[in-house]
N, C-alpha and C positions, 0 to 999 in steps of 0.2 A: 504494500500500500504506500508505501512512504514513497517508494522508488517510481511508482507513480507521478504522486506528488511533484519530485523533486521535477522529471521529466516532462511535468505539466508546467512546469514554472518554470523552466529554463526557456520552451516552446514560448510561451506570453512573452519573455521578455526580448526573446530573438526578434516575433514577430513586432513590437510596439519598436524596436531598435531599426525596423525597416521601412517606417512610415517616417521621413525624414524631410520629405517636400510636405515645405509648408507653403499655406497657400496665400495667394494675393490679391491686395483690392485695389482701385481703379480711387486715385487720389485727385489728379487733375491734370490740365495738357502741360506740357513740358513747357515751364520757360528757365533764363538762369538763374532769374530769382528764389524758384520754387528748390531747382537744384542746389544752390547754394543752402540756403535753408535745411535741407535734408542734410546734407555734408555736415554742415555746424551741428547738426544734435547727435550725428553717428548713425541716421538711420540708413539701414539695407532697403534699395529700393532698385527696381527695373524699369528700361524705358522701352513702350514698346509701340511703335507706328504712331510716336508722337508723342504719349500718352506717359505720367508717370503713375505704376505702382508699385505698393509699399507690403510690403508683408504682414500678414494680420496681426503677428504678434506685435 
């Protein structure tokens, strides 16, 4: 039973270890103000067909 256990929880932890794309939201169109702004507080952000966004966390 234990050994169960142990092999059900290592399973959880592998699987939660694989979800690692986090997801993004749609912040506003790109200009360098916005950019600059984002740099200054250290946020991770994508630019994509103009568009910046920000990762939910």
């Amino acid at each position: 039973m234990k050994k169960k256990l142990t092999i059900s929880f290592f399973v959880m932890i592998t699987l939660a270890a694989c979800n690692t794309k986090e997801a993004s939201i749609y912040w506003t169109d790109r200009t360098d103000n916005q950019i600059q702004r984002l740099d200054d507080a250290n946020v991770k952000y994508e630019i994509r067909e103009g568009e910046i966004w920000v990762r939910e966390n």
